[in-house]
N, C-alpha and C positions, 0 to 999 in steps of 0.2 A: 585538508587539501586547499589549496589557492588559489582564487578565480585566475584565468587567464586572463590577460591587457585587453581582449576580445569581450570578457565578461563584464569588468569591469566599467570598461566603456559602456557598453551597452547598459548595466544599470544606472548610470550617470545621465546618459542622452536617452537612452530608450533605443530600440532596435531600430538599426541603419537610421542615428538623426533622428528616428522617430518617425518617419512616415508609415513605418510598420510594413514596408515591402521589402521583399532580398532585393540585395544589391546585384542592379544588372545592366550593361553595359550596350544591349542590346539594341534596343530603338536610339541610341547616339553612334551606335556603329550604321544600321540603318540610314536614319538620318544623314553621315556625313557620304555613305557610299551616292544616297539618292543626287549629295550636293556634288558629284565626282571629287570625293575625298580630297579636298584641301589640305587638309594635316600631311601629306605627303609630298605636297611641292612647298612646304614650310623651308625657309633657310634652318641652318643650324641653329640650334637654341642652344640654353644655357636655363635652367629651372634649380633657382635657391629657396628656399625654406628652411620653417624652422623658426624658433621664435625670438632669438635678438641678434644683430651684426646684417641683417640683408641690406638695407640702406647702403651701408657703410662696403661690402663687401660689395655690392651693385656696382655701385662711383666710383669705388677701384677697379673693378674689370670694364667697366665702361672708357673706364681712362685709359686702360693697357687696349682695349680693342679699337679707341680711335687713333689710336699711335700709331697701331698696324693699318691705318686706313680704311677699316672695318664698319662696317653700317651698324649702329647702334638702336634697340627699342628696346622701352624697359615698362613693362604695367607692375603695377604695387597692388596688390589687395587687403586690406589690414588681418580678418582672420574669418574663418567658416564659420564659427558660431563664439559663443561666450555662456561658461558655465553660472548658474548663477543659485545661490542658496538660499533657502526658506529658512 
């Protein structure tokens, strides 16, 4: 039988990242209702990922949304972790 992508992963990084706690959303729900939930008066987004063409795909949609006269913001993050071998 075949570890699942779930398995997998986790013997790669270690369980959730490695901090060894479940994954829980709860004290950042918490947290943003205490800030009167922000994320909810957010304008429309737009979230690409994924690992090559976002630059590229950004500065084209950035182009097509200032043509419509559209307010433009773009943050870049390069990547959440990097595997690395013994």
């Amino acid at each position: 039988m075949s570890d699942s992508g779930a398995e997998k992963f986790e013997k790669l990084f270690g369980p959730e990242f490695g901090h060894g706690k479940p994954f829980d959303l709860g004290r950042l729900r918490t947290a943003l209702e205490a800030l009167g939930s922000p994320q909810l008066k957010l304008p429309p987004i737009v979230h690409f990922a994924g690992t090559n063409g976002k630059g590229s795909t950004i500065a084209f949609m950035r182009t097509l949304a200032w043509g419509m006269k559209l307010k433009v913001h773009s943050f870049v993050k390069p990547h959440l972790f990097e595997l690395r071998t013994l």
